[in-house]
N, C-alpha and C positions, 0 to 999 in steps of 0.2 A: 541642756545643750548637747548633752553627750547621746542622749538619745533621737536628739533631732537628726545628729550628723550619723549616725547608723540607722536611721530610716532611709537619710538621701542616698547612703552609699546603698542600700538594698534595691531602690528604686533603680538607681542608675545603672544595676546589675542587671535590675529583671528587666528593662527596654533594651538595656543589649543585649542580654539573649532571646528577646522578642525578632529584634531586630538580624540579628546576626542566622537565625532558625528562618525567617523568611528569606531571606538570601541562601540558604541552604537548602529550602524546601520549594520555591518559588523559581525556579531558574526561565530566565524570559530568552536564553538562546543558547545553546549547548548541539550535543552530538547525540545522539541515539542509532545503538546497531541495533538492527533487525535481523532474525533468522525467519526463511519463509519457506516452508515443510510444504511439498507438494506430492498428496498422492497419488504416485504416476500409475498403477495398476487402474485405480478407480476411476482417474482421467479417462485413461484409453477407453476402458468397457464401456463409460458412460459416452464419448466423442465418437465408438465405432457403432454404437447402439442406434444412433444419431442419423448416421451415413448412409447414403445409400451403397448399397451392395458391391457396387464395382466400383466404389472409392479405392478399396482397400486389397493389395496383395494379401491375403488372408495368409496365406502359409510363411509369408514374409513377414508380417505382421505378429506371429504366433511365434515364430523364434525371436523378434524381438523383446516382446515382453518376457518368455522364456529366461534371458539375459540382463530385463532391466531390476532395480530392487523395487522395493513394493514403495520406498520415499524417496524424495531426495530433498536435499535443503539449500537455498540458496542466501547466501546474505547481501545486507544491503545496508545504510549510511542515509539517518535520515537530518540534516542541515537545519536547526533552524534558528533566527534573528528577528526579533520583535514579531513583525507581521507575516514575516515570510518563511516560506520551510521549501526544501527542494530534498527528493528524495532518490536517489541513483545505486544504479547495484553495484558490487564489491565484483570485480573481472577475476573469475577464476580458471584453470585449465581444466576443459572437460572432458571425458572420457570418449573413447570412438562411440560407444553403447548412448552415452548422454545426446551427443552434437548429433546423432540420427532422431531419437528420440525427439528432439527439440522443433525439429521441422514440424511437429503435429501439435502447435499452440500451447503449452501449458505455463510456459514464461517467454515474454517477450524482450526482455534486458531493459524496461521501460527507466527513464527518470521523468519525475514528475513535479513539475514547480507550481505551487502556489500560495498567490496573497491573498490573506485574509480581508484584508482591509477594502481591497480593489473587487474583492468579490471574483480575481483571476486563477483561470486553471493551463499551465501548457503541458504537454507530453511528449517525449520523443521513444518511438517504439523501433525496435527492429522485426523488419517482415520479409523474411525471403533474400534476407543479404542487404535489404536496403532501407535506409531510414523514413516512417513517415512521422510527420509534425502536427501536432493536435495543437488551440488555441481555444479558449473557448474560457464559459462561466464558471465559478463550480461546481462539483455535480450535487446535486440534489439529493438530499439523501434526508427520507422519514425516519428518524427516530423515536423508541419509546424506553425512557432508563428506567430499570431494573432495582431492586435490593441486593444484588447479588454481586457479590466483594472479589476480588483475587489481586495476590498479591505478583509483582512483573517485574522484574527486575529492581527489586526493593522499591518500590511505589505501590500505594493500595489506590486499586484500578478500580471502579464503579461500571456494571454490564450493563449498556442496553443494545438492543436491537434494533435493525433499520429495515429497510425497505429504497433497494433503490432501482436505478431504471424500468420504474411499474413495477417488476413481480421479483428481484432478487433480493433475497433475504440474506442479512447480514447480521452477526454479533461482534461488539465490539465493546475492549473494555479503554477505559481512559481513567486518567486519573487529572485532578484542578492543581496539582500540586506546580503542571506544567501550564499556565495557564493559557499557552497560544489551541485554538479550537483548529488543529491540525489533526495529521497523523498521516500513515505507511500508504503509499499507489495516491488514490484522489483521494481519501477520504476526509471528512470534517465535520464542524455541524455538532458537536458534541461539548460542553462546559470545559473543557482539556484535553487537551492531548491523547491521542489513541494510542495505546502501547500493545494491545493483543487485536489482533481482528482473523475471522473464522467468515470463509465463504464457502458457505456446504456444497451447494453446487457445483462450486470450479475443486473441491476438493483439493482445499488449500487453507491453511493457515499461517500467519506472519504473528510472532512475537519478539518484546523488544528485550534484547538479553545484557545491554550495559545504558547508562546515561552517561555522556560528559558535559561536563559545561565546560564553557569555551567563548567565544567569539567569532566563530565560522562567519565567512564573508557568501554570501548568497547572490549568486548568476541566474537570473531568468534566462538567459540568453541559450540554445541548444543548436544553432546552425549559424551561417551566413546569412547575410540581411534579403538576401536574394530567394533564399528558400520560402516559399508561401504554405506558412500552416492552414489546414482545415479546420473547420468546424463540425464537432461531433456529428450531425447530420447529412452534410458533407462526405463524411470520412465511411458514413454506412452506406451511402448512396454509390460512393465509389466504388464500396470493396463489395456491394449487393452485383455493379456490375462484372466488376473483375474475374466475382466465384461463378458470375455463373450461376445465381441460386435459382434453382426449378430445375437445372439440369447437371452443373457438378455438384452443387453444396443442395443439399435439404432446407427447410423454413429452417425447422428445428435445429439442423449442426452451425445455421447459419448467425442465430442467434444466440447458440453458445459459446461462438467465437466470441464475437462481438460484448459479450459481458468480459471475456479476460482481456479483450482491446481496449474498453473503453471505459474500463473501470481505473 
């Protein structure tokens, strides 16, 4: 008898800490900060490289970077509840050197909501002082996962790599512990949660430096009911007229905009 009732006491121990370690390791909606390292030296060389010629005050141009640092970090707050996650930056004061710098695309103060469920993607970006509104699927993104481990703000993250709008190549690590198929800007598409993501390209990476768990209440909502978002095709057709491409903007600078817009 004595030993039956110290089986069930042991039994009853190990489902609760079965129990109790999935609640601790499984969190279905909590907080995650992100830091997002942008190489602004290797931006510019790579967007002036781009340009055409008389884009650019060169000598204006040359003391800027002169003054800017070779990084800078921006943080960010990514929300998320059951199916939904919405992802918005941290508002900081910028330096006179940063808010010039900025005019030339390499963060756009984007937040980005999406549901999984819904298969929904929206964006509200700022351009030139003014807000445009994205609405649309989400984005498509080829993945291939990897053996390759790291660990992220205490979570062991699993790397793979993507493939998105046709030809940009993206790494990113996730981990299932988070089990919503989210993560940082649009990304998704992955077994868990993205907590690192690397876009060589735009020479930038976002990593996620705390988790909390929580209950955050999640707003799709980014304007008045009157604002009419675009649809990502839409939104390149527009801004293909606005630039000007063939005579301000290049093919090339035109569609390197457009990866840090529309990602």
């Amino acid at each position: 008898m004595m030993k039956r009732f110290i089986l069930l006491v042991v039994v009853n121990a190990l489902l609760s800490s079965v129990s109790f370690g999935q609640y601790a390791h499984f969190p279905e909606s909590g907080v995650i900060h992100f830091e997002k390292r942008v190489h602004l030296k290797n931006f510019m060389k790579r967007k002036m490289a781009l340009s055409k010629s008389d884009n650019f005050d060169r000598s204006y141009m040359d003391q800027l970077m002169s003054k800017a640092p070779e990084s800078y970090v921006y943080k960010s707050i990514l929300s998320f509840n059951g199916s939904e996650s919405r992802y918005d930056p941290v508002k900081e004061e910028q330096t006179a050197i940063m808010r010039n710098l900025e005019w030339y695309g390499f963060d756009y103060a984007g937040s980005y909501y999406q549901h999984i469920d819904k298969g929904l993607f929206k964006n509200k970006m700022n351009y030139n002082g003014g807000d445009i509104l994205l609405e649309d699927s989400l984005l498509n993104i080829k993945w291939k996962v990897t053996n390759e481990y790291r660990d992220i703000a205490g979570y062991n993250c699993r790397r793979a790599n993507g493939v998105l709008l046709d030809s940009i190549f993206v790494v990113a690590f996730y981990t299932d512990a988070i089990p919503l198929s989210s993560g940082p800007i649009g990304t998704n598409g992955l077994p868990g949660m993205i907590l690192g993501l690397a876009v060589p390209e735009q020479h930038y990476n976002i990593y996620a430096t705390k988790v909390e768990m929580g209950q955050p209440q999640i707003t799709s909502e980014f304007a008045k009911k009157r604002d009419k978002p675009m649809r990502r095709a839409d939104f390149q057709a527009f801004m293909r007229d606005r630039l000007r491409v063939g005579d301000w903007y290049t093919e090339a600078e035109f569609n390197y905009m457009m990866v840090n817009m529309l990602l």
